[in-house]
C-alpha positions as CSV (number, residue, x, y, z in Angstrom):
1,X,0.0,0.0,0.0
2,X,3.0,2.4,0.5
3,X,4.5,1.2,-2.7
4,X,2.4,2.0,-4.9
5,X,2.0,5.8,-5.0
6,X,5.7,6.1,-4.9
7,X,6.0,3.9,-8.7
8,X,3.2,6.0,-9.9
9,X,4.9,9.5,-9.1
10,X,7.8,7.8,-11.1
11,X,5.9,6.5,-13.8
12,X,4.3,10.5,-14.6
13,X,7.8,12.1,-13.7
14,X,9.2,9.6,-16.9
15,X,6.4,10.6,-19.3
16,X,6.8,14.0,-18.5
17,X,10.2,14.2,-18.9
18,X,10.1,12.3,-22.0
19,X,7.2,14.6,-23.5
20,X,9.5,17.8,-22.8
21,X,12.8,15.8,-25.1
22,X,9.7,15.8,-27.6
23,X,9.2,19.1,-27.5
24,X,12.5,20.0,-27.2
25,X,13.3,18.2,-30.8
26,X,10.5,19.3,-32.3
27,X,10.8,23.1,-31.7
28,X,14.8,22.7,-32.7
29,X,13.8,21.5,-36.0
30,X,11.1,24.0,-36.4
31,X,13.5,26.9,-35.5
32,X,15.9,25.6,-37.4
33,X,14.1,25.8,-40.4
34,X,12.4,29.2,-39.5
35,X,15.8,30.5,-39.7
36,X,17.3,28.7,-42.8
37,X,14.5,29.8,-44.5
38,X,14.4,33.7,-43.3
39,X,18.3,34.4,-43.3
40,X,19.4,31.8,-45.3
41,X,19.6,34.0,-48.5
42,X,23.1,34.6,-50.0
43,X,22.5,37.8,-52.4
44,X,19.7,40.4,-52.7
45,X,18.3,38.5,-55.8
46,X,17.9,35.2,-54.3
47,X,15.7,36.7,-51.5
48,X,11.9,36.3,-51.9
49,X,9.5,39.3,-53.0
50,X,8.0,39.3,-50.0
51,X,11.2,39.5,-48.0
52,X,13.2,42.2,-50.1
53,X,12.0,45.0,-47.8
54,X,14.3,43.2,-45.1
55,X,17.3,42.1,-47.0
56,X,19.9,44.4,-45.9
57,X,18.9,42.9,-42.4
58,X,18.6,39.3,-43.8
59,X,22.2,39.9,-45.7
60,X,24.0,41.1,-42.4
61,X,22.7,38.5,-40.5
62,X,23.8,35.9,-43.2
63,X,27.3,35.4,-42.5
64,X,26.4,34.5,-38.9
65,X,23.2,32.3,-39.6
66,X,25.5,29.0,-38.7
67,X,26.9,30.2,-34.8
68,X,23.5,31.0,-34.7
69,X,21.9,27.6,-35.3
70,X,25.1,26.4,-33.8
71,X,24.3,28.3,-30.6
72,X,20.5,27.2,-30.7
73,X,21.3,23.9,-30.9
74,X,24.0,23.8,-28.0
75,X,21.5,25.3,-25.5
76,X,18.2,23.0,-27.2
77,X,20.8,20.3,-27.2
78,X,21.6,21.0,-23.6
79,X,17.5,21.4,-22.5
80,X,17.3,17.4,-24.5
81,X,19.8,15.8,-22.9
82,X,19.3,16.8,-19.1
83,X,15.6,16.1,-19.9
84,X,16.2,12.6,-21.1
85,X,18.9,11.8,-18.5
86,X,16.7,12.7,-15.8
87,X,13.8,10.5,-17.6
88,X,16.3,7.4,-17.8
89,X,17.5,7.8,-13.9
90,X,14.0,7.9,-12.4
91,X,13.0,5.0,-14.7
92,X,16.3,2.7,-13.6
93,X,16.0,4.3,-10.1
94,X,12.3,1.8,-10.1
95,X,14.6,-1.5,-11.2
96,X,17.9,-0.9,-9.1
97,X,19.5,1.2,-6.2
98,X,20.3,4.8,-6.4
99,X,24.1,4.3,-7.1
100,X,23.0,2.3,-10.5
101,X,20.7,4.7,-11.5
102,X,23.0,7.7,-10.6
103,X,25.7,5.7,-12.9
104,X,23.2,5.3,-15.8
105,X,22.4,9.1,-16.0
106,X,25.6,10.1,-15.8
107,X,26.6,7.8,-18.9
108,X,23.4,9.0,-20.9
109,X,24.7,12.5,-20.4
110,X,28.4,11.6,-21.3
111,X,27.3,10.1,-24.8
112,X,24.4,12.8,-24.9
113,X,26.7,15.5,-24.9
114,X,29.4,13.2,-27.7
115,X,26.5,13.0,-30.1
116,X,26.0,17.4,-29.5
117,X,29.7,17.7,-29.7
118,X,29.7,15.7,-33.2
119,X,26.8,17.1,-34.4
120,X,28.5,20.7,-34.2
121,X,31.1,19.9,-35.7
122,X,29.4,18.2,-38.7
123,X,27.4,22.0,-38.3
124,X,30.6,23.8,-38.4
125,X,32.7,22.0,-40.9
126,X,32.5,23.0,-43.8
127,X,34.0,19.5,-45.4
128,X,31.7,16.9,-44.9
129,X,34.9,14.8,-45.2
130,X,36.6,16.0,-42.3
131,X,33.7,15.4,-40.3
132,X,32.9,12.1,-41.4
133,X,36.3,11.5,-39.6
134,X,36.0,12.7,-36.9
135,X,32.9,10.7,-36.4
136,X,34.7,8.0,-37.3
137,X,37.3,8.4,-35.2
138,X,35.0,8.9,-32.3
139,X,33.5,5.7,-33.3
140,X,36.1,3.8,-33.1
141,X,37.5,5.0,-29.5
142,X,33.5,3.8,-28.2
143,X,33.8,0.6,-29.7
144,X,37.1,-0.1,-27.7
145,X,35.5,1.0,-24.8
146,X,32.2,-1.3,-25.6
147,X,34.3,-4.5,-25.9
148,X,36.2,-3.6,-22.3
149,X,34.0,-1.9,-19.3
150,X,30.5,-0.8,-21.4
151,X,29.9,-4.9,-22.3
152,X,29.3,-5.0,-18.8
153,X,27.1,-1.7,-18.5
154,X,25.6,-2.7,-21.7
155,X,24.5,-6.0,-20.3
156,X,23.8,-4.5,-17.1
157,X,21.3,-2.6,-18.6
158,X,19.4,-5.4,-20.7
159,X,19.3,-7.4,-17.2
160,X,17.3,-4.2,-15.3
161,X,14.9,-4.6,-18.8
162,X,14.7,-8.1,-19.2
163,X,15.2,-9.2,-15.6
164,X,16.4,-13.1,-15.4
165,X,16.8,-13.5,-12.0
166,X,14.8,-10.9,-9.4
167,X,15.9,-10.1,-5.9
168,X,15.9,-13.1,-3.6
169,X,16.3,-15.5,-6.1
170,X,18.9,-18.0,-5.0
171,X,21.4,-19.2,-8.4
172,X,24.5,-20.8,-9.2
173,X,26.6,-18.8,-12.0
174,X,29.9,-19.4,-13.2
175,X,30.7,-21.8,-10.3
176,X,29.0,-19.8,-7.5
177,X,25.9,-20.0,-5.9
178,X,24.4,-17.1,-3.7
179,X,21.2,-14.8,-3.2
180,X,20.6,-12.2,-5.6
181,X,21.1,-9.2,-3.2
182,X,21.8,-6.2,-5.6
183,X,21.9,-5.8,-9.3
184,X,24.6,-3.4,-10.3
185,X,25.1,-1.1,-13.8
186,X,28.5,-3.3,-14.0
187,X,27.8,-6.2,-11.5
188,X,25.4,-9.0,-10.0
189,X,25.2,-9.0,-6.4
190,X,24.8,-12.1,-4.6
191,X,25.2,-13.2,-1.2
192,X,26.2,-16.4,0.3
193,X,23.9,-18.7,2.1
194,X,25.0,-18.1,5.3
195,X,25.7,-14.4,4.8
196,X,29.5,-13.9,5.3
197,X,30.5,-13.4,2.0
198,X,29.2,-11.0,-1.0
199,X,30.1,-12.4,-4.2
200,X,30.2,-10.0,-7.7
201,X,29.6,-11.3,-11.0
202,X,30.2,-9.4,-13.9
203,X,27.2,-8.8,-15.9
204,X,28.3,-9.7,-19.1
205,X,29.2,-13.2,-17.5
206,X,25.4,-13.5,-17.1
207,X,24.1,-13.5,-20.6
208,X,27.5,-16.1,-21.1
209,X,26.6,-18.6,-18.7
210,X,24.1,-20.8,-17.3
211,X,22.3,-20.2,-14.6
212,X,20.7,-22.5,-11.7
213,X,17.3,-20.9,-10.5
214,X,16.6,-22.8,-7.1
215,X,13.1,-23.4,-7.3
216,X,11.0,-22.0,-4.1
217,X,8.6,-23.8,-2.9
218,X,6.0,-22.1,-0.9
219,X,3.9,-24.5,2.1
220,X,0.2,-22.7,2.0
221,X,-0.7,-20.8,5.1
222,X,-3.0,-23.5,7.3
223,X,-6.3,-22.6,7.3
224,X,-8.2,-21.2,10.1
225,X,-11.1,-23.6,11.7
226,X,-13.4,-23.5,14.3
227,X,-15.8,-25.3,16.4
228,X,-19.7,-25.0,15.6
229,X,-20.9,-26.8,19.2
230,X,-23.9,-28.5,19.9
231,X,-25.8,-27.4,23.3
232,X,-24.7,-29.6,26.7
233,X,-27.2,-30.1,29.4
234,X,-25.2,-27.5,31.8
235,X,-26.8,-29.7,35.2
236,X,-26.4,-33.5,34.9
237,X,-26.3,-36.6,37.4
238,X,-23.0,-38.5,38.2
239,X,-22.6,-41.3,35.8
240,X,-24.7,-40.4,33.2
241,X,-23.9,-40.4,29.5
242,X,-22.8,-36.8,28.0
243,X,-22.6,-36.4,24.1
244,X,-20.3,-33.4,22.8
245,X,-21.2,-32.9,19.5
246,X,-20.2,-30.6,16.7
247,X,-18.6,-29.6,13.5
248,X,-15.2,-28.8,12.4
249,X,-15.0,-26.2,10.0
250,X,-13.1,-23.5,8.1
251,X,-13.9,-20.2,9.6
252,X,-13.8,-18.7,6.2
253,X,-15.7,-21.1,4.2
254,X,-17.3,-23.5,6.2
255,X,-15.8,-26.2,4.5
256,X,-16.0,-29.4,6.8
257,X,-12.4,-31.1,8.0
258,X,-13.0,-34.8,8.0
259,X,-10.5,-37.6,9.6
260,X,-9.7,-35.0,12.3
261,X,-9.1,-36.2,15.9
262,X,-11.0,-33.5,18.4
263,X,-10.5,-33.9,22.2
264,X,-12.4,-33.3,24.9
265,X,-10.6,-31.4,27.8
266,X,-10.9,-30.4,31.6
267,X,-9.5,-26.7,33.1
268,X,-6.7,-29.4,34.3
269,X,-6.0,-30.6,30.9
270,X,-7.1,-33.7,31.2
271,X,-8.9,-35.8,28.3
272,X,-12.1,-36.8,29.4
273,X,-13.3,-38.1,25.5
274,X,-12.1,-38.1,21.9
275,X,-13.6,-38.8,18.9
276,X,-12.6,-38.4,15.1
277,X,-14.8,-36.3,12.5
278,X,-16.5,-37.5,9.5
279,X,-17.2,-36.7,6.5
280,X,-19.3,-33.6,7.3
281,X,-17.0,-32.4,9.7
282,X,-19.1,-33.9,12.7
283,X,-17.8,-35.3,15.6
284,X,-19.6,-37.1,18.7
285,X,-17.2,-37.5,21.9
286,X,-19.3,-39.3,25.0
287,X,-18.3,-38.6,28.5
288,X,-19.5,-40.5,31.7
289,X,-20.4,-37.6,33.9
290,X,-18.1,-38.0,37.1
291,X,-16.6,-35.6,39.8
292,X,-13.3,-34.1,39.0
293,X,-12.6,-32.1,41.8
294,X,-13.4,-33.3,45.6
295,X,-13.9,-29.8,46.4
296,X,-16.7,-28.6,43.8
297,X,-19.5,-30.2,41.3
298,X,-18.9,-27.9,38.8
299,X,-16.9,-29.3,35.8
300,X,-15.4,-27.0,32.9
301,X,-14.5,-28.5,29.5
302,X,-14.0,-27.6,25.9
303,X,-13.7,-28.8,22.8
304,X,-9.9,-28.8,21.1
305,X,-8.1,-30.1,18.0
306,X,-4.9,-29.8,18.0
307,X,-4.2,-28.6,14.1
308,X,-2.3,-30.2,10.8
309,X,-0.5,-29.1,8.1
310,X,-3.1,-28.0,6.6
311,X,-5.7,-26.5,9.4
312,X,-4.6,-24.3,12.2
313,X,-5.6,-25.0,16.1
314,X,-8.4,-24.5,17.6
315,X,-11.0,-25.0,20.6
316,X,-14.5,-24.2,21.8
317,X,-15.8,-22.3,24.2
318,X,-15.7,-23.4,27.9
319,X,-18.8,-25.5,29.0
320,X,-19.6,-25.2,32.2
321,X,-21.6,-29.1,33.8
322,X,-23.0,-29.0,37.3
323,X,-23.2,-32.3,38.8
324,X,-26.2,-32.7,41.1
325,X,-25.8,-32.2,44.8
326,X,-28.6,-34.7,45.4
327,X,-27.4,-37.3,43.9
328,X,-24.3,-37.4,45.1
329,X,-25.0,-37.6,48.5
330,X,-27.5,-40.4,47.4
331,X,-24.6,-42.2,45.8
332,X,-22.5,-41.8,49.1
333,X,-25.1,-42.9,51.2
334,X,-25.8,-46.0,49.2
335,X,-21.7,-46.2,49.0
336,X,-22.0,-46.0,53.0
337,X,-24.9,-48.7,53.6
338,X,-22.7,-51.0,50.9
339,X,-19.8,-50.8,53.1
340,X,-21.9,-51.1,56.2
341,X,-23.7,-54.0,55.4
C-alpha cells in the first residue's frame, strides 16, 4: 500500500520528462528551419518578394546564420539531454539502487553531450569529409570502450529490462551459488547462504553462462477452523452419558475437516473423550459424567483439536456441567450402607 503511489509519481515524472525531449526536438527543427528559410539568402536577388524589404537585415545577418543555429542547438541540445537523463534515472532508479541509477544518468549524459559535440562539428565544418572522420574516429575510441568496461554496463542494462533472475532469487553462476542481493550497472550482487560473504559477477558473464534458479517452494498458510458446538445439558447426574457434538469447519468457508481427531478437555488438561470427525466435519465424543474435583460439582470443558498441516488450532468455548448435589449424596449414602452391610 505504501509502494504503490511512490512507482506512480515515477511513472508520470518519466512521461513528462520524455514529452519535454519531444518538444524539445520538435521546436529545434522548427527553429531551425524558421531561420534557414528567413536568413538563409546569399544575395539580394535570391531573396523572396516578400522579404526584399528586409534584405539588408537578412544579408547582415547571413554570414552569422551557422553560430547561430550552432548556438540554438547547443542550449536545445543542452535542454534534451538533461531532460532525457533525468527520464532514464528515475525509470532505472524503479529497477535498481540509487548508485546504479545515478551511474546510468551520468553515462546517458556523457554520450548525450558526444553526439551534441559531433553534431556541431558536422554543423561547423565546412568538409563533410573532415567530419565524417571525426565521427569515425569517435566511433572507433567507443567501440574499444564497448568491448572492455561498457559490455558489462551494456548488459547491465538489458538485465534491469529483461530481468532473469529478481531479488531473492537463489542461483548458481559461473561456479557460484548465492542470493541475488543487488543488481549493479556493472555487476550482480549475490550473497552467500549463510551471509558472510558478497560475491560479484560481472554482468556480461550473465548472458554467457548458465544459470541455476533454485526453485522456491512455498507451504500454503494453514487454514483457520473452528468449532460449531452443539448445546450440553449445563446440570447433569453422576454417571450419566454426555454427548459433545459438533462440527469442524473453516472459519472462512465453512468447508468441513473430515478424519480430524477432536478432544475433549478439563480446566486441568485432562482428556475426558475423543472422537474423530466425519465426513461432514461432525464429531460425537461421549463422557461419563463423574466428579473431577473433591472440592466442587462444577466441571469445565471444551472442545480442542490440536491442528495439521493444513488446518490451524483450535478449541471451543468453555462448558460449564454441574453435577447434582442430590445425587451425590444419594450415591454416598448407598456407597456407605454398601460398606456397612
Amino acid at each position: 500500500m505504501i509502494c504503490m503511489p511512490r512507482v506512480n509519481s515515477s511513472e508520470r515524472f518519466v512521461r513528462r520528462k520524455s514529452l519535454k525531449v519531444l518538444l524539445y526536438i520538435i521546436s529545434l527543427s522548427i527553429l531551425l528551419a524558421i531561420l534557414n528559410f528567413l536568413f538563409g539568402w546569399a544575395s539580394k536577388e535570391s531573396v523572396p518578394i516578400f522579404l526584399q524589404p528586409y534584405s539588408d537585415i537578412i544579408l547582415l545577418i547571413n554570414p552569422y546564420l551557422l553560430y547561430i543555429q550552432v548556438a540554438l542547438v547547443i542550449v536545445l541540445g543542452a535542454f534534451i539531454i538533461n531532460s532525457f537523463s533525468n527520464a532514464v534515472y528515475a525509470y532505472i532508479i524503479g529497477l535498481a539502487d540509487q548508485s546504479a541509477a545515478a551511474t546510468v544518468k551520468t553515462i546517458v549524459r556523457v554520450v548525450g553531450i558526444a553526439i551534441l559535440l559531433s553534431i556541431i562539428t558536422s554543423i561547423l565544418s565546412a568538409n563533410p569529409s573532415a567530419a565524417l572522420t571525426i565521427g569515425s574516429f569517435s566511433g572507433l575510441i567507443v567501440g574499444f570502450a564497448t568491448q572492455t568496461v561498457l559490455s558489462h554496463f551494456v548488459a547491465g542494462i538489458f538485465i534491469l529490462i529483461v530481468r532473469p533472475v529478481k531479488f531473492g532469487d537463489i542461483i548458481t553462476i559461473a561456479g557460484q551459488t548465492g542470493i541475488v542481493k543487488e543488481m549493479r550497472i556493472m555487476h550482480l550482487v549475490l550473497e552467500s547462504q549463510d551471509g558472510t560473504t558478497e560475491i560479484l559477477i560481472p554482468n556480461g558473464t550473465v548472458f554467457s553462462q548458465v544459470i541455476l534458479k533454485k526453485k522456491i517452494i512455498i507451504a500454503p498458510k494453514p487454514v483457520k477452523i473452528e468449532i460449531s458446538m452443539d448445546s450440553v445439558p449445563g446440570r447433569v447426574n453422576p454417571g450419566s452419558k454426555i454427548t459433545f457434538t459438533g462440527r469442524l469447519i473453516g472459519k472462512d468457508d465453512g468447508k468441513p475437516v473430515f478424519g480430524a481427531a477432536v478432544k475433549v478437555i478439563d480446566e486441568h488438561g485432562r482428556i475426558l473423550s475423543s472422537d474423530t470427525t466425519g465426513n461432514d466435519g461432525s464429531f460425537k465424543a461421549t463422557w461419563t459424567a463423574s466428579k473431577i474435583n473433591p472440592d466442587s460439582n462444577i466441571v469445565r470443558a471444551y472442545v480442542k483439536f490440536d491442528g495439521d498441516n493444513e488446518h490451524q488450532e483450535t478449541e471451543s468455548e468453555k462448558i460449564i456441567i454441574e453435577l447434582a448435589e442430590e445425587e451425590n449424596r444419594k450415591i454416598r449414602e448407598n456407597e456407605s450402607l454398601k460398606a456397612h452391610g
